[in-house]
DSSP file (Angstrom, degrees, kcal/mol; ACC not computed):
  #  RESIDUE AA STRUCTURE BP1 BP2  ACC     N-H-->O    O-->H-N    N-H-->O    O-->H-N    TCO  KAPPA ALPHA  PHI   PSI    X-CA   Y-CA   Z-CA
    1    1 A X              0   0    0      0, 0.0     2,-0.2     0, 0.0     0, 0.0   0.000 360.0 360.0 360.0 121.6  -18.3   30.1  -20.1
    2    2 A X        -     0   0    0      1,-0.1     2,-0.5     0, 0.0     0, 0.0  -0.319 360.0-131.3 -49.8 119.2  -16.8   26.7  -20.6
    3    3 A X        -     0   0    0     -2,-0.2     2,-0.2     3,-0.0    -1,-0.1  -0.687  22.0-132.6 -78.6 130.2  -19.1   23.7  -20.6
    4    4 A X        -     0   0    0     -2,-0.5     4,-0.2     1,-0.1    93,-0.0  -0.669  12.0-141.2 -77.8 143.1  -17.6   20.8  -18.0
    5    5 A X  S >> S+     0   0    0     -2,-0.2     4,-1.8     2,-0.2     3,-0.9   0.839  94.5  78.2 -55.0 -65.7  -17.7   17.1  -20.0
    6    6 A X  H 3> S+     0   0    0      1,-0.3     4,-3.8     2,-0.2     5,-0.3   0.812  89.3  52.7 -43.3 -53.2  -18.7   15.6  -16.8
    7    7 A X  H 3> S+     0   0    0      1,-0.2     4,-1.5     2,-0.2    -1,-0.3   0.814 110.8  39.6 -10.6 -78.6  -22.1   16.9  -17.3
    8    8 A X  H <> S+     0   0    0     -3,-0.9     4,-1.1     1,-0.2    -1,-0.2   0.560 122.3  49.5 -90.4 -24.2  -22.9   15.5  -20.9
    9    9 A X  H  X S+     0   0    0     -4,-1.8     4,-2.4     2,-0.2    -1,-0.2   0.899 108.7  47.0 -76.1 -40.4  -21.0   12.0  -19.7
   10   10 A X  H  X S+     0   0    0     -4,-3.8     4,-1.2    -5,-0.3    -2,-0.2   0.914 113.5  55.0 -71.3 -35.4  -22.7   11.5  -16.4
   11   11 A X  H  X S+     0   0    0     -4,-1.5     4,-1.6    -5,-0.3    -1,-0.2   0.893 113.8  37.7 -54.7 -41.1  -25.9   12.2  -18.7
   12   12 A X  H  < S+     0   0    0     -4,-1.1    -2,-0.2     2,-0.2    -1,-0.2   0.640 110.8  63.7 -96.0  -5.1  -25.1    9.5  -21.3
   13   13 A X  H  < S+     0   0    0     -4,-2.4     4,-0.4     2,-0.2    -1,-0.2   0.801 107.8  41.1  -7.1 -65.7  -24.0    7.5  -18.5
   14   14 A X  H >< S+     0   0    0     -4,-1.2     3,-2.5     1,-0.3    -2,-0.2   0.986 107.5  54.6 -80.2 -72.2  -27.2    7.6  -17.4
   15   15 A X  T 3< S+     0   0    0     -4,-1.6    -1,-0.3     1,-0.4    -2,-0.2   0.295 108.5  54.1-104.6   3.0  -29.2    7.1  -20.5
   16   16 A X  T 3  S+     0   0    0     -4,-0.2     2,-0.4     2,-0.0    -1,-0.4   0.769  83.5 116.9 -91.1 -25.6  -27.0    3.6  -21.2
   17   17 A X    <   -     0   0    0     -3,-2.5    -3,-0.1    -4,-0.4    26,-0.1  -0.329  53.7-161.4  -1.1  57.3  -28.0    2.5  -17.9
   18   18 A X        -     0   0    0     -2,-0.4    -2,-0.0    24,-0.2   116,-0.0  -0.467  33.8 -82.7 -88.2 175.3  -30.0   -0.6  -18.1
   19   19 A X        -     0   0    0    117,-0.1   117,-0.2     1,-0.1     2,-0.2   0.186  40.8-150.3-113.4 145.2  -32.4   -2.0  -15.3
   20   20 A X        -     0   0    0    115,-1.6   117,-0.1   114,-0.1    -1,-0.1  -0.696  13.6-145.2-128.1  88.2  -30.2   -4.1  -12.9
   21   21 A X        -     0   0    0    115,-0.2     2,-3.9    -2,-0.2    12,-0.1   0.097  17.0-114.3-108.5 130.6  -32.5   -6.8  -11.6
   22   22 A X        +     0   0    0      1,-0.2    12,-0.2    12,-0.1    -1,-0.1  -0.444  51.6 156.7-100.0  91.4  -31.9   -8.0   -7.7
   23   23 A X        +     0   0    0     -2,-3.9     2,-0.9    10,-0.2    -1,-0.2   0.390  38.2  83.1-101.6  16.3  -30.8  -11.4   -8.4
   24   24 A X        -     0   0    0      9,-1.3     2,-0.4    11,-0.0     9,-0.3  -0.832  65.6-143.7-103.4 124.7  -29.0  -12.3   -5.3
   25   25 A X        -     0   0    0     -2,-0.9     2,-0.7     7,-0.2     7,-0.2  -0.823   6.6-152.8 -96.8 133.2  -30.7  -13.6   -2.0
   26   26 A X  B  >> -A   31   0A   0      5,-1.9     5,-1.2    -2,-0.4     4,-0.6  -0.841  17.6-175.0 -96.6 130.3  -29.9  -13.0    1.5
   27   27 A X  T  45S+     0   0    0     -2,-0.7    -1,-0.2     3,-0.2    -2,-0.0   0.547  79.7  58.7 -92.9   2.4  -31.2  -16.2    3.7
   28   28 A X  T  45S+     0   0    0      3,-0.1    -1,-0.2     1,-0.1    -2,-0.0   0.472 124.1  22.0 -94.7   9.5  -30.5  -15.3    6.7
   29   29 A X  T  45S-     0   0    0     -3,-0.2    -2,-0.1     2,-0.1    -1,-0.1   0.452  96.2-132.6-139.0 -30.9  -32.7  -12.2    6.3
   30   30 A X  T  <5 +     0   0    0     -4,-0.6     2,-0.4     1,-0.2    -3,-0.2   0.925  60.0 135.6  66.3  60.0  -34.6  -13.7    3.5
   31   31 A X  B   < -A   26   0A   0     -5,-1.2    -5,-1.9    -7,-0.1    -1,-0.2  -0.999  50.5-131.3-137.6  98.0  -34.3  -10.2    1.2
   32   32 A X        -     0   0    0     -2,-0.4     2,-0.4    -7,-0.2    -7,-0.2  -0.338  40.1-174.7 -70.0 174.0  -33.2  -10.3   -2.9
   33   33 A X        -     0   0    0     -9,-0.3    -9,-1.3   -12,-0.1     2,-0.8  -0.959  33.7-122.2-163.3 116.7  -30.8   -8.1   -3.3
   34   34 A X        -     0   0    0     -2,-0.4   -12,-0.1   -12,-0.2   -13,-0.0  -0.817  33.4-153.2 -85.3 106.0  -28.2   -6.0   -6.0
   35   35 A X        -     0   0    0     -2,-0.8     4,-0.4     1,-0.1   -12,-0.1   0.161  20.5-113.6 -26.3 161.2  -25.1   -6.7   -5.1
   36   36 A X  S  > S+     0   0    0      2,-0.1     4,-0.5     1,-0.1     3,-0.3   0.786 119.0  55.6 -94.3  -7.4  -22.0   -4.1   -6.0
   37   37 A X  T  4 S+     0   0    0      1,-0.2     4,-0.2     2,-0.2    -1,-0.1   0.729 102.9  48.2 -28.4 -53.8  -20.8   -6.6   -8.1
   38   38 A X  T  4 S+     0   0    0      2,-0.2     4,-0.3     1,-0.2     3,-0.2   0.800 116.3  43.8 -49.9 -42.1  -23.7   -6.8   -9.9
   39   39 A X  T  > S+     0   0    0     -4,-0.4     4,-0.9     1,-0.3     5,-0.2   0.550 112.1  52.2-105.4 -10.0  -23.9   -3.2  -10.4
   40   40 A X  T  < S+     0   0    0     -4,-0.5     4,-0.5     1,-0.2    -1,-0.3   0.588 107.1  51.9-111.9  23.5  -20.2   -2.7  -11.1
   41   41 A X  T  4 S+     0   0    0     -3,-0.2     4,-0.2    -4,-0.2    -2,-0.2   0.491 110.4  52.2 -80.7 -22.3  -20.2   -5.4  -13.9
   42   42 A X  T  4 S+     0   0    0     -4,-0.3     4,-0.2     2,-0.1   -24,-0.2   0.829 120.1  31.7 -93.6 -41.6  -23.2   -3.5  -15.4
   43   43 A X  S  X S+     0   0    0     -4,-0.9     4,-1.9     2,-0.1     3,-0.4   0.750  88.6  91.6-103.5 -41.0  -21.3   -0.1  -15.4
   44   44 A X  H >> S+     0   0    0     -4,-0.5     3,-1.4     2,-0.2     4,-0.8   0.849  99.1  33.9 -18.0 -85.5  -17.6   -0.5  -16.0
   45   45 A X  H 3> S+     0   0    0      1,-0.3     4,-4.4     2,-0.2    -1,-0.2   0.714 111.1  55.8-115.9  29.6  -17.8   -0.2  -19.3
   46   46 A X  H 3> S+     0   0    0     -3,-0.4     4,-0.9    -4,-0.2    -1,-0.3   0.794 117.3  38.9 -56.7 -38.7  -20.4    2.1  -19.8
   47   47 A X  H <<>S+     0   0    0     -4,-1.9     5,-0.5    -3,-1.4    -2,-0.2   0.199 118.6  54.4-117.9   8.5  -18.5    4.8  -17.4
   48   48 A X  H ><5S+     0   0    0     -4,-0.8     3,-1.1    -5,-0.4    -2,-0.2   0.728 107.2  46.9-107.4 -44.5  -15.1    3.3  -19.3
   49   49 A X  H 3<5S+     0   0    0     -4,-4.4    -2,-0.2     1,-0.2    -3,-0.1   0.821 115.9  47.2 -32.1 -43.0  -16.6    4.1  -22.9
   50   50 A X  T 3<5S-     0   0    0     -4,-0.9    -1,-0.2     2,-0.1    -3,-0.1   0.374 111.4-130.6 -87.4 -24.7  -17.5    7.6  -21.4
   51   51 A X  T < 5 +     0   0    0     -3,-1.1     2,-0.6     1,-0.2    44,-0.2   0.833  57.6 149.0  56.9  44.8  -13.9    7.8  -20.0
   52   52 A X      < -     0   0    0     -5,-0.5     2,-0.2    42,-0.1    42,-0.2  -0.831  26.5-170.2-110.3  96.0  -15.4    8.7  -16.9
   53   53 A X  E     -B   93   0B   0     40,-1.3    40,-1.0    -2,-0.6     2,-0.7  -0.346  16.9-140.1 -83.7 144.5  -13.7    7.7  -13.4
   54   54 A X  E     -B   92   0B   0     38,-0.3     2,-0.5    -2,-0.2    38,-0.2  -0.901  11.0-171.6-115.2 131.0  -14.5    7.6   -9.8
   55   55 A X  E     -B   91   0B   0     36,-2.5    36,-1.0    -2,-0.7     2,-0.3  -0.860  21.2-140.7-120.3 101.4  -12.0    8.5   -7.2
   56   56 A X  E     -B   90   0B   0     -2,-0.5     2,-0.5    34,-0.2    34,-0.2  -0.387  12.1-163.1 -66.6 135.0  -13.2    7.8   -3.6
   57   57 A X  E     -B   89   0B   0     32,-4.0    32,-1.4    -2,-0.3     2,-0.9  -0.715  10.3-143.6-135.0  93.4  -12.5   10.1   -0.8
   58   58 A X  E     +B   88   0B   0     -2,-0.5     2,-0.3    30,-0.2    30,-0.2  -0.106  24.0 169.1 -51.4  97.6  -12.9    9.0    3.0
   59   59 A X  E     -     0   0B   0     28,-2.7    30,-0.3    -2,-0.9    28,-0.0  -0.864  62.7 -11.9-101.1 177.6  -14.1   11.7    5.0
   60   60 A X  E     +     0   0B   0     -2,-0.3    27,-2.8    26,-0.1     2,-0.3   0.909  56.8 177.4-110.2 161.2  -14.9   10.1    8.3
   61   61 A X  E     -B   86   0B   0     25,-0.2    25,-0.3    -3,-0.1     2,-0.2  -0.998   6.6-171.8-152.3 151.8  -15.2    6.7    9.4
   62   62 A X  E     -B   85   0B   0     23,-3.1    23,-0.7    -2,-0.3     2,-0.3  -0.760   1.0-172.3-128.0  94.9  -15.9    5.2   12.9
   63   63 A X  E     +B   84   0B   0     -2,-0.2     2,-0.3    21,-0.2    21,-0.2  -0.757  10.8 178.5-127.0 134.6  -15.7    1.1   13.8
   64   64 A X  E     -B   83   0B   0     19,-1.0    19,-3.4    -2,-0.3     2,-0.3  -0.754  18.2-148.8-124.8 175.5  -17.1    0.3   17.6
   65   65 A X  E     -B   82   0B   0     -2,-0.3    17,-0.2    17,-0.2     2,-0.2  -0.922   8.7-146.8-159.9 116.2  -16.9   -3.3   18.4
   66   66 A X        -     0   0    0     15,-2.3     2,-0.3    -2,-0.3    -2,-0.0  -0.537   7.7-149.0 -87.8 173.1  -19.0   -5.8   20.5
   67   67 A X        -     0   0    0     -2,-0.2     2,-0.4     2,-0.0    13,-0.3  -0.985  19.4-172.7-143.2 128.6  -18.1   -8.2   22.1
   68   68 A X  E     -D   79   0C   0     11,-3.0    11,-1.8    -2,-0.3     2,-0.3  -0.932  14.4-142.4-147.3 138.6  -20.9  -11.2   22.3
   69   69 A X  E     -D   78   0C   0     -2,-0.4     2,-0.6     9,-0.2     9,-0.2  -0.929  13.4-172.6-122.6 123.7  -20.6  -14.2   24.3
   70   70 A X        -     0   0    0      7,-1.5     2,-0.8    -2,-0.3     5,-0.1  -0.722  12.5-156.2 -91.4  87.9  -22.0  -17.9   23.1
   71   71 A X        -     0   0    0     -2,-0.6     5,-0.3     5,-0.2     2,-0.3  -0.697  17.1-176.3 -80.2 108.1  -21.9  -21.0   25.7
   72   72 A X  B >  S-E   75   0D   0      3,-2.7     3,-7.8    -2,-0.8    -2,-0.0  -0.843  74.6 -27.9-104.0 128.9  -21.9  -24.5   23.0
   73   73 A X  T 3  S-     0   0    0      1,-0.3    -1,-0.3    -2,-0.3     2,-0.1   0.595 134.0 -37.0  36.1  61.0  -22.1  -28.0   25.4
   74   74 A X  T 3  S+     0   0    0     -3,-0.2     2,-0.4     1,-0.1    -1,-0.3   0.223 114.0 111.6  68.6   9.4  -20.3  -26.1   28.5
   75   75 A X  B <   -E   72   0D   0     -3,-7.8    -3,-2.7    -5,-0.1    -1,-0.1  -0.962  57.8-144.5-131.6 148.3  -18.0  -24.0   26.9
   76   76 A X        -     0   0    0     -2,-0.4     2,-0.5    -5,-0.3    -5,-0.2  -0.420  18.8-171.9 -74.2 129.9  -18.0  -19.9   26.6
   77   77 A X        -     0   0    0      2,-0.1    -7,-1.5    -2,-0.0     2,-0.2  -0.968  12.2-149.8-134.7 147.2  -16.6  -18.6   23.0
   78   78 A X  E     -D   69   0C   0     -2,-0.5     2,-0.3    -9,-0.2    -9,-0.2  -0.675  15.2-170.9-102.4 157.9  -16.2  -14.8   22.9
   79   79 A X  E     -D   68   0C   0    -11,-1.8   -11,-3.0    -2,-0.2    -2,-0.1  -0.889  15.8-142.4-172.6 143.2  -16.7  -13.4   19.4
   80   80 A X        -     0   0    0     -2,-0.3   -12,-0.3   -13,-0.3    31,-0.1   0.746  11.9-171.6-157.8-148.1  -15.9   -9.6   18.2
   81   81 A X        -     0   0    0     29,-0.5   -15,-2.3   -14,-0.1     2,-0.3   0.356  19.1-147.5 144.5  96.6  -18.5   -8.3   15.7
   82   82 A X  E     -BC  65 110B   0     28,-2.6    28,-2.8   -17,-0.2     2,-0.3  -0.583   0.9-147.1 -88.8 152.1  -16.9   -4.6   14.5
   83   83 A X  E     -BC  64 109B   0    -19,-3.4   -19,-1.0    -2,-0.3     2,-0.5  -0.960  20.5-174.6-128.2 115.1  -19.5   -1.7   13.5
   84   84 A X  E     +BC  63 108B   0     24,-2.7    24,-3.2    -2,-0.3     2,-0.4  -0.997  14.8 165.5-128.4 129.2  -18.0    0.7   10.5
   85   85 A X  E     +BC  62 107B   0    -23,-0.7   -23,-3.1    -2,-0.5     2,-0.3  -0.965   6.4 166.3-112.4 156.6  -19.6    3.5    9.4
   86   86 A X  E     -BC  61 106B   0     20,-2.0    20,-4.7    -2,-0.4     2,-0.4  -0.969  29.4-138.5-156.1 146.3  -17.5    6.0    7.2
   87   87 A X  E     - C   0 105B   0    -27,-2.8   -28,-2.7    -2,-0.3     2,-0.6  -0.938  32.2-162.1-108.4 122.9  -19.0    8.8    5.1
   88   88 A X  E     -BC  58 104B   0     16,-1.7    16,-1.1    -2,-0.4     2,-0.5  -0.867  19.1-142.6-124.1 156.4  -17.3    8.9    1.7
   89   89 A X  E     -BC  57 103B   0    -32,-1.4   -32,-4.0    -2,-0.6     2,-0.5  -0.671  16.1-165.0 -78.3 131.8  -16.9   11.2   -0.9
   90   90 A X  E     -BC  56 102B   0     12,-2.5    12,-0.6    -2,-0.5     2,-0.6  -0.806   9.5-149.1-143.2 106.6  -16.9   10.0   -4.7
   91   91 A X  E     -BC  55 101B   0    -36,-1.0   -36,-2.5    -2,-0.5     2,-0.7  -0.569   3.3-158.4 -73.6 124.0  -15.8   11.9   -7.2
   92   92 A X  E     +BC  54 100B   0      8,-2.7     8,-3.2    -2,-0.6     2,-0.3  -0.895  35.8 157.6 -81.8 112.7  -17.3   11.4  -10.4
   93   93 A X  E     -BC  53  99B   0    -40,-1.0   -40,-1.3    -2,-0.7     6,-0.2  -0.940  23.8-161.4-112.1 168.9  -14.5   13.0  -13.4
   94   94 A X    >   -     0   0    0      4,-1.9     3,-1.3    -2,-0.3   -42,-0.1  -0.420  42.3 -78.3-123.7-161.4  -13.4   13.0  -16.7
   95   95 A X  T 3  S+     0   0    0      1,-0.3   -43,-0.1   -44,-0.2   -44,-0.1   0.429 115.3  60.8 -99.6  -8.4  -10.6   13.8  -18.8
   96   96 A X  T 3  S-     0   0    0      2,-0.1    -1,-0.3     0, 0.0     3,-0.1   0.384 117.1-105.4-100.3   1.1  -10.9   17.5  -19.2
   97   97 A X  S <  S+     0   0    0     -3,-1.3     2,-0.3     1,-0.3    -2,-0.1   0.661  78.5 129.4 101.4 -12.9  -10.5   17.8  -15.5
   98   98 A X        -     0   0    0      2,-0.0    -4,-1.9     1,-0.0     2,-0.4  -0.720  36.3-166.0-102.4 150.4  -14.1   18.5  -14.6
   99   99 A X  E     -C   93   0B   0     -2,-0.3     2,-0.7    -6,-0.2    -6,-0.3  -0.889  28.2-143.6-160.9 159.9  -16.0   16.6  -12.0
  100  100 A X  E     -C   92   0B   0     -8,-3.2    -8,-2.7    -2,-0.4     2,-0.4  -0.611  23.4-161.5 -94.7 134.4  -19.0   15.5  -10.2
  101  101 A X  E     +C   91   0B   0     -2,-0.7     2,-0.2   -10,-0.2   -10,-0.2  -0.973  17.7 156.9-150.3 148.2  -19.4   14.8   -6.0
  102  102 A X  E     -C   90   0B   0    -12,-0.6   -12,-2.5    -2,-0.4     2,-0.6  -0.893  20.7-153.6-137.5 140.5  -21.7   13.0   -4.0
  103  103 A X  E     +C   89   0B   0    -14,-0.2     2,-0.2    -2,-0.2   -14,-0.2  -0.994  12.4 179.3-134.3 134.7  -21.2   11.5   -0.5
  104  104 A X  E     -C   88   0B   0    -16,-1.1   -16,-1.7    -2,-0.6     2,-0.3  -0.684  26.5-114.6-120.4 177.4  -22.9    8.7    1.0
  105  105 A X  E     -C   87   0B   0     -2,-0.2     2,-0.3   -18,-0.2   -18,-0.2  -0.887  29.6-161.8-112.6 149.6  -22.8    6.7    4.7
  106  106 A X  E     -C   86   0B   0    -20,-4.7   -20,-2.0    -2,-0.3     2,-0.3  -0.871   7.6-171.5-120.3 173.6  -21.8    3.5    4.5
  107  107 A X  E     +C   85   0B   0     12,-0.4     2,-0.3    -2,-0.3   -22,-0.2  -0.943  11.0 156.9-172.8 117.9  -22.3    1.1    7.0
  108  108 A X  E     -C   84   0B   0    -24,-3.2   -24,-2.7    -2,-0.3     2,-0.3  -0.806  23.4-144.0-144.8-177.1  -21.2   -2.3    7.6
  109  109 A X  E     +C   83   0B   0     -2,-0.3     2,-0.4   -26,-0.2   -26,-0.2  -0.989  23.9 171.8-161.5 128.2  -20.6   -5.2   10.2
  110  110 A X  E     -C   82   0B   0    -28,-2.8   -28,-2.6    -2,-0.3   -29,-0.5  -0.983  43.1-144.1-159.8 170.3  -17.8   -7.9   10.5
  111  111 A X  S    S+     0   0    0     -2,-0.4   -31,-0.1   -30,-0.2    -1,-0.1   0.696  89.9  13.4 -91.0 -22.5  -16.2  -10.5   12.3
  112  112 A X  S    S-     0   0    0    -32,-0.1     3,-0.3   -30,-0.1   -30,-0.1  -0.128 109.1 -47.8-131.8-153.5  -12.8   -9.6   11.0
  113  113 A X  S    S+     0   0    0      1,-0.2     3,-0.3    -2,-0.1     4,-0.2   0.082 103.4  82.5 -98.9  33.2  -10.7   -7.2    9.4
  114  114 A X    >>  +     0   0    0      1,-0.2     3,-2.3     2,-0.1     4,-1.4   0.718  56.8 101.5-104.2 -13.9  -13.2   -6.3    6.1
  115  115 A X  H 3> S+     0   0    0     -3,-0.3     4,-1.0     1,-0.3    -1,-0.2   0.312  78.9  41.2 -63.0   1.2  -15.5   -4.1    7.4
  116  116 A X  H 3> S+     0   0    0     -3,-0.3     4,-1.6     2,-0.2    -1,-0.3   0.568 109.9  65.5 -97.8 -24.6  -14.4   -0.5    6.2
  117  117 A X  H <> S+     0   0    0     -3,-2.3     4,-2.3    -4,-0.2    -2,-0.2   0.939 114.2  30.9 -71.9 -40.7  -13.7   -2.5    2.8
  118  118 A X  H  X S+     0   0    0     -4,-1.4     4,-1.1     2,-0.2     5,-0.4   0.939 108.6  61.4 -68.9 -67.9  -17.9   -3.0    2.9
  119  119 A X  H >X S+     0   0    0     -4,-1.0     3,-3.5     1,-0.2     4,-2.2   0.338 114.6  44.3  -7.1 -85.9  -18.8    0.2    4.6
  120  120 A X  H 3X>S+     0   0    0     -4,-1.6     4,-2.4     1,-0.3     5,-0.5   0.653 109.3  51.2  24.4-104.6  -16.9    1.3    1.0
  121  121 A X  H 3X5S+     0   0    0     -4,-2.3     4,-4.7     1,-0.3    -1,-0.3   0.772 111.1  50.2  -2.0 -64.4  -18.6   -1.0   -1.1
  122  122 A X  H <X5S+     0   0    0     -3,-3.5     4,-2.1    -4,-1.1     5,-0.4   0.976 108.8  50.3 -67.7 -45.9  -22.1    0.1    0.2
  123  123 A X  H  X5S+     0   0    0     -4,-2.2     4,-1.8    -5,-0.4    -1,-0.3   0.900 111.4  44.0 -65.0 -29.8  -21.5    3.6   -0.2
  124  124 A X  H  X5S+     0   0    0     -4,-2.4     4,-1.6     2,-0.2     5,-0.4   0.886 113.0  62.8 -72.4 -32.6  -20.1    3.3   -4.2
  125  125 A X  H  X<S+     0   0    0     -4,-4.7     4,-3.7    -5,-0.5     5,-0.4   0.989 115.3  27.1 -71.5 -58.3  -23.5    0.8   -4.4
  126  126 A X  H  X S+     0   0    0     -4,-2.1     4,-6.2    -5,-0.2     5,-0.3   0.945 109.6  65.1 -52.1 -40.3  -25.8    3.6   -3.6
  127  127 A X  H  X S+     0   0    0     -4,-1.8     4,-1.7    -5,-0.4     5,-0.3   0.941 115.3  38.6 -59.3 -43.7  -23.8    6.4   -4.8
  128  128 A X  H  X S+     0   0    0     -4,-1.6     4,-4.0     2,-0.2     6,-0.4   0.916 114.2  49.2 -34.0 -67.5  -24.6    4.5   -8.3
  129  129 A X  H  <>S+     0   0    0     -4,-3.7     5,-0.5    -5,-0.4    -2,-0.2   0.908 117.2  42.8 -77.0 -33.5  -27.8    3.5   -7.8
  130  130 A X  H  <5S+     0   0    0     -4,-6.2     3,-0.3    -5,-0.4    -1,-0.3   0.819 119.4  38.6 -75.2 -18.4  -28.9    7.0   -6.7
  131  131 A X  H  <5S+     0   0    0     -4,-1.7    -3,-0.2    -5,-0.3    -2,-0.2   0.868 118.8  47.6 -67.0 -51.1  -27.1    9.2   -9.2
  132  132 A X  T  <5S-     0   0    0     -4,-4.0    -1,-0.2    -5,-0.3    -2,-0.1   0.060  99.9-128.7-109.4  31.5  -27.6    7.1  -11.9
  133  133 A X  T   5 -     0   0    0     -3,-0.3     2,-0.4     1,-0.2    -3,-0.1   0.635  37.7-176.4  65.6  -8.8  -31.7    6.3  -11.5
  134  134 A X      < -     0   0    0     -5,-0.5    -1,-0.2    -6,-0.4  -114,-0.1  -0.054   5.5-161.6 -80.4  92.3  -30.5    2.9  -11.8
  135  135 A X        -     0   0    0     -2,-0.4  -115,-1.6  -116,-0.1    -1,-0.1  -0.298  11.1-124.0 -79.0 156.6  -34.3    0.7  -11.7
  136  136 A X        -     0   0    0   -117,-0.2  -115,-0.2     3,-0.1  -117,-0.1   0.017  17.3-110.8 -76.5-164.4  -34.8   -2.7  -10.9
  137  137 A X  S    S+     0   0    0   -118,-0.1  -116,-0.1  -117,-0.1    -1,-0.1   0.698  89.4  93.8 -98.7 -27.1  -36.5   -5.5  -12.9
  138  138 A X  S    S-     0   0    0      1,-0.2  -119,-0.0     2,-0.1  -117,-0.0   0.341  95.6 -69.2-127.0-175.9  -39.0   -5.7  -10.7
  139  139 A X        -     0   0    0      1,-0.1    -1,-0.2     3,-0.0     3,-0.2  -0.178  56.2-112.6 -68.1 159.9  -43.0   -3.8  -10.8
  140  140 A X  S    S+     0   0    0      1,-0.2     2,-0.5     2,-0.1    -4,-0.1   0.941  94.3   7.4 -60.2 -70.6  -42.6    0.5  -10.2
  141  141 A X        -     0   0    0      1,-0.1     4,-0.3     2,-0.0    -1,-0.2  -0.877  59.0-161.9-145.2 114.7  -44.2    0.7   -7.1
  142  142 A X  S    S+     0   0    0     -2,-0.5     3,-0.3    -3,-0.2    -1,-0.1   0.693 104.3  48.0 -70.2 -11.4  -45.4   -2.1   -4.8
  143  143 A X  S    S+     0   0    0      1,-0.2    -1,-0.2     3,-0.1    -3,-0.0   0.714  77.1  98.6 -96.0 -18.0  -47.4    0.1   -3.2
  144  144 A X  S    S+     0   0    0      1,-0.1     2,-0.3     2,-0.0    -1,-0.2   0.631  95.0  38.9 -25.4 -40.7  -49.0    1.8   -6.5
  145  145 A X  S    S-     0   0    0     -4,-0.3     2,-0.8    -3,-0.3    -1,-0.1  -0.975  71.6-139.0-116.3 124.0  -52.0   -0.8   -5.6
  146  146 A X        -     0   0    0     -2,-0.3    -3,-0.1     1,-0.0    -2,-0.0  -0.805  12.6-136.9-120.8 146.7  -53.9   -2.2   -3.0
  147  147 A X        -     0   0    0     -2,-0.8     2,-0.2     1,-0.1     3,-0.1   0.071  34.6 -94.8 -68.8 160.8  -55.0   -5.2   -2.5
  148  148 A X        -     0   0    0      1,-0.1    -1,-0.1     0, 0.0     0, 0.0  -0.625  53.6 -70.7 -84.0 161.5  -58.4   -5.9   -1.2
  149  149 A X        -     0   0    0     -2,-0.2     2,-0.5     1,-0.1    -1,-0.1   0.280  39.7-146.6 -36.3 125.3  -59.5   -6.6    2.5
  150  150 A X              0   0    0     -3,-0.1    -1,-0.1     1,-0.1    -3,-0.0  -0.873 360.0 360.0 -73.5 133.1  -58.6   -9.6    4.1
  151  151 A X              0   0    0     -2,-0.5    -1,-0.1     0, 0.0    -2,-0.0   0.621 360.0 360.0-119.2 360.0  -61.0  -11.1    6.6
């Protein structure tokens, strides 16, 4: 029996992998935050050394859209706010043809026409961060300890 490459790549993948630190802040939500920027600046070319690709594969996607109305100083603006979710598939392969898959939801919200492009986004940022273990900077477990009583 033939050993698949994808295996032994996605493993050293993994084990090159270093801590990706949530250095962005959302303020309207007030939340740090990894970007997929962050996380595909980290990985490129670790999974290009490894000659290991990802090919994304939509299987369903859904965008509903509200419709929300604002009155500014006596006048009514209508405003559109699209809902995507899509599940995709993302095949992990290499050069021998062998290959790894995982599907995640992504799930996004927009004023305009970007919003399948995050859905997207979100789903490769998880599919990453859960495949590949990938920890933050930050303490293991905030809950590992608890504080004593307030009164």
């Amino acid at each position: 029996m033939e050993t698949k490459q994808i295996y032994s790549k996605m493993a050293s993948i993994m084990k090159a992998t270093k801590a990706i630190a949530k250095g962005q802040k959302n303020e309207q939500q007030n939340f740090m935050f990894r970007g997929i920027d962050d996380i595909m600046n980290e990985l490129h070319s670790i999974f290009a050394d490894n000659e290991v690709f990802i090919i994304p594969e939509v299987v369903n996607y859904d965008v509903q859209e509200k419709i929300s109305e604002k009155t500014y100083q006596g006048q009514t603006k209508k405003s559109i706010t699209y809902y995507t979710r899509a599940i995709i598939r993302h095949h992990f392969a290499t050069t021998d043809g062998s290959e790894i898959v995982t599907t995640t939801i992504g799930e996004a919200m927009d004023n305009g026409d970007k919003g399948m492009n995050k859905a997207m986004s979100i789903a490769l940022k998880y599919a990453l961060l859960q495949m590949l273990l990938i920890p933050t900077k930050e303490d293991k477990d905030p809950d590992a300890t608890t504080p004593p009583p307030t009164r």
